[in-house]
C-alpha positions in Angstrom: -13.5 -19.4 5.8 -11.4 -16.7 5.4 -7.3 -17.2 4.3 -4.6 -16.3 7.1 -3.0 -13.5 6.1 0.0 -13.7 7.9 3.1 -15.1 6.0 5.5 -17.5 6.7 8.3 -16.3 9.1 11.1 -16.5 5.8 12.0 -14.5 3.1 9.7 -15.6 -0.1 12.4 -16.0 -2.3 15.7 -16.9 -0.5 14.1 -18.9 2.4 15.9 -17.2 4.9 14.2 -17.1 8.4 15.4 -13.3 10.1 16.2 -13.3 13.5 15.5 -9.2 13.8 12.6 -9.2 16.2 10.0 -10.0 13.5 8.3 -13.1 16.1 7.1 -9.4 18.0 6.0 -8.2 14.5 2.5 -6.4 14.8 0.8 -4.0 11.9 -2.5 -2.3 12.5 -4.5 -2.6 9.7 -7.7 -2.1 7.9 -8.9 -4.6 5.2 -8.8 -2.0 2.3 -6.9 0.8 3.5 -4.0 1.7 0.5 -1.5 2.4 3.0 -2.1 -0.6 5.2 -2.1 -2.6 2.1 1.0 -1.0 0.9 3.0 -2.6 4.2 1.2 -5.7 3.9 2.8 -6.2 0.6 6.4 -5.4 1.8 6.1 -7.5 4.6 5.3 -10.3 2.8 8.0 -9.6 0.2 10.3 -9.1 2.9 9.2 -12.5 4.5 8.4 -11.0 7.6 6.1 -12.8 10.0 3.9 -10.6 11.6 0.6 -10.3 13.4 -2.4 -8.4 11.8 -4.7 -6.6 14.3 -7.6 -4.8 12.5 -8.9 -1.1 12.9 -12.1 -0.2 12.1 -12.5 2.6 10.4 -16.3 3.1 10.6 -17.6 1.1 13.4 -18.6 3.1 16.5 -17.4 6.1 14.9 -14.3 4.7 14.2 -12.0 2.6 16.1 -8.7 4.6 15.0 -10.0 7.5 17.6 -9.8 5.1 20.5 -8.4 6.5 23.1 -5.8 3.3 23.3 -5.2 3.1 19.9 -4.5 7.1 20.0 -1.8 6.5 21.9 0.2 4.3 19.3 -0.6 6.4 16.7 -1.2 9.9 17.3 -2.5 11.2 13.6 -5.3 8.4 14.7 -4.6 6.5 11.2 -4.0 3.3 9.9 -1.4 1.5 9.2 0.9 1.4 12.9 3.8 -1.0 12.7 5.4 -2.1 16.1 8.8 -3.8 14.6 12.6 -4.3 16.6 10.9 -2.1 19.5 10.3 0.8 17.6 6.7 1.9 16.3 5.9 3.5 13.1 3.1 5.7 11.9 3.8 6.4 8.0 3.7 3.6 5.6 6.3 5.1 3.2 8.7 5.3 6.4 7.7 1.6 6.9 8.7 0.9 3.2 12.0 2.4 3.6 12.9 1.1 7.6 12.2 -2.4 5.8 14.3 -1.8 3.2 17.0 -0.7 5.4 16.8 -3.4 7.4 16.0 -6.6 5.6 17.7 -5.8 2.4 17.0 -9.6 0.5 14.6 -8.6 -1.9 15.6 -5.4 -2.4 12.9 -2.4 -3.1 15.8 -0.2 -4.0 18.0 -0.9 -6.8 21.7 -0.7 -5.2 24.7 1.8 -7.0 22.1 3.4 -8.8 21.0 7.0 -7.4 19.2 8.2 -10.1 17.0 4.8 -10.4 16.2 5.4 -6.8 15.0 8.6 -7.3 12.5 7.6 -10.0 11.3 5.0 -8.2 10.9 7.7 -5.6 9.5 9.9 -7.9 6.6 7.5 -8.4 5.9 6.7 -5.0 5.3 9.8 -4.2 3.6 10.6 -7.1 0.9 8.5 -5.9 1.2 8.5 -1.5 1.3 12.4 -1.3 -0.2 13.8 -4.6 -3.0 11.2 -5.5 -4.6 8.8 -2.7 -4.1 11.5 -0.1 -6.5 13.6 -1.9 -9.4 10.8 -3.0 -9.3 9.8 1.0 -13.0 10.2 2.1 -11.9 12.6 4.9 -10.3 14.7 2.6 -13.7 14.2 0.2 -16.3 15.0 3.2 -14.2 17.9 4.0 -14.3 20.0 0.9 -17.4 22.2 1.2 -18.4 22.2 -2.8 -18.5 18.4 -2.6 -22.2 18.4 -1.5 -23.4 15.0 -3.3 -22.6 11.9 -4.3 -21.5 12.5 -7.8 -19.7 16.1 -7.1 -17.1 13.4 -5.0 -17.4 10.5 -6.8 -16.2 13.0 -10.0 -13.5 14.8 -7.8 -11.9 11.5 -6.6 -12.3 10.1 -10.5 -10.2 13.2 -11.7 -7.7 13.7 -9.3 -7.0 9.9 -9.6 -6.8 10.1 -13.8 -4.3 13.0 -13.2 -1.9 10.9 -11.1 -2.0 7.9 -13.0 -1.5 9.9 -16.1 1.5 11.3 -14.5 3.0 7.6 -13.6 2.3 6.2 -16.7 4.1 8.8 -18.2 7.1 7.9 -16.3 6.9 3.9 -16.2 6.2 4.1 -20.1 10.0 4.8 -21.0 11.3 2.0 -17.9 8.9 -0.7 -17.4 9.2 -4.3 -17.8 7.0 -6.8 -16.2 7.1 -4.2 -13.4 7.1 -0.5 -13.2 10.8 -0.4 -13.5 12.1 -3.3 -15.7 11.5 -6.6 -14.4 11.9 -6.6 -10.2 9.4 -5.8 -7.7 10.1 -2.1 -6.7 8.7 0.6 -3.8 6.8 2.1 -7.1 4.9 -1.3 -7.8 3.9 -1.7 -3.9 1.9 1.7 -4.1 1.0 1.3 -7.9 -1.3 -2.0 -7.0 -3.9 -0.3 -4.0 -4.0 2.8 -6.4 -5.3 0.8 -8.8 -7.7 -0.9 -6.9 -9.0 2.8 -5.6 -9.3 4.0 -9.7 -11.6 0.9 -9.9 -13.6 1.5 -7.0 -14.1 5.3 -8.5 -15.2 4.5 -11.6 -11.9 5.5 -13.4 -11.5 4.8 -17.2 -8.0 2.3 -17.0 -7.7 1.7 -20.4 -6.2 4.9 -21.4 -3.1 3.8 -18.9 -1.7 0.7 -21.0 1.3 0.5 -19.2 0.1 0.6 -16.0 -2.5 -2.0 -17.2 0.1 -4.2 -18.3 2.3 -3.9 -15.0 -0.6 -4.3 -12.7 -1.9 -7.9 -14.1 1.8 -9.3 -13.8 1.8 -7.7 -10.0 -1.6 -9.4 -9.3 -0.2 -12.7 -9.7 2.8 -12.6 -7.7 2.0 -14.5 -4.4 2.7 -11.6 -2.1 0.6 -9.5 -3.6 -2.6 -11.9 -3.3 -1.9 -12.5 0.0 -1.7 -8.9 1.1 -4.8 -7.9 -1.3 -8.1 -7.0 0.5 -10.1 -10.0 -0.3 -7.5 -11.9 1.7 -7.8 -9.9 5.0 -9.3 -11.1 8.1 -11.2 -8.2 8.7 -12.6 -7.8 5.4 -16.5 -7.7 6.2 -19.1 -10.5 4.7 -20.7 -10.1 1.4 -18.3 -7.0 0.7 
């Protein structure tokens, strides 16, 4: 049988049970979306309890483009996050509400703007400049894409050109994590990114760093739970 997903209504480290609405706690997901799995992984850092209710992406069409689930989320995308009464439809803007709000664990290093900004500098590196482009809507919509390989090689390329840029950046500050050694906003985007270089046939060894980062983040327990081969919806024999 499959592993629950959902995590233990407590922070992971401190132990602390919140009190901030998180028993109403619902994300939208898909098993191996990169932005659902981003939240996943903050959640579970954040020790926020929450429900997962899946969104097929494919079946009948796809089940974003319900006319129901349309209504929570306009853009018809996954991940939605329904937390303290508000709903949100961006995962970076879920990255950063949880921050705000459940600050143990912090994905922001405090009294130190230009460290923010780096980290910043990373995430979006890879949310706006690098997955957005290898997304198979994005693929099936550029006209000179007309085969298999033409998009495999398009999502290969543009993937090597962001990793090249983060690993230029995270060579001069990692540790065990992309900035020295604590879990930061950079290393909840790095890890699904990785998994999509992989899944694109992407030559890793020529990102050391980033090698070296991503095996210490792949054993860290919020990070299994939240990875795709943990998810309820994750189809059989996939």
């Amino acid at each position: 049988s499959r592993k629950n997903t959902h995590v233990a209504g407590k922070n992971c480290v401190t132990g602390r049970k919140y009190s901030m609405g998180d028993e109403g706690v619902i994300l939208y997901t898909y098993w191996r979306s990169s932005c659902s799995w981003r939240v996943r992984i903050a959640l579970n850092i954040k020790g926020v309890e929450f429900a997962s209710r899946p969104v097929h992406l494919v079946k009948d069409g796809g089940e974003q483009f319900k006319e129901e689930y349309a209504k929570l989320n306009p853009q018809s995308k996954v991940p939605t996050l329904i937390i303290d009464g508000s709903t949100f439809t961006q995962s970076i803007a879920m990255l950063e509400y949880l921050e705000e709000t459940r600050p143990d664990n912090a994905l922001l290093p405090s009294g130190n703007p230009s460290l923010r900004a780096q980290i910043r500098q990373v995430v979006n590196i890879i949310s706006n400049d690098t997955q957005p482009l290898q997304n198979l809507s994005v693929i099936k919509a550029i006209e000179g894409l007309k085969d298999a390989e033409a998009k495999m090689n398009w999502a290969k390329r543009v993937i090597s050109d962001g990793l090249a840029a983060v690993e230029s950046v995270i060579r001069k500050t990692a540790g065990v994590c992309c900035f020295g050694d604590s879990v930061t906003m950079a290393d909840i985007c790095l890890v699904p990114q990785i998994y999509n270089a992989n899944r694109f046939g992407v030559e890793m060894a020529q990102y050391p760093t980033i090698n070296r980062v991503h095996e210490h983040l792949s054993s860290l327990e919020p990070f299994i739970k939240a990875h795709p081969d943990n998810q309820q919806d994750k189809p059989e024999g996939m």
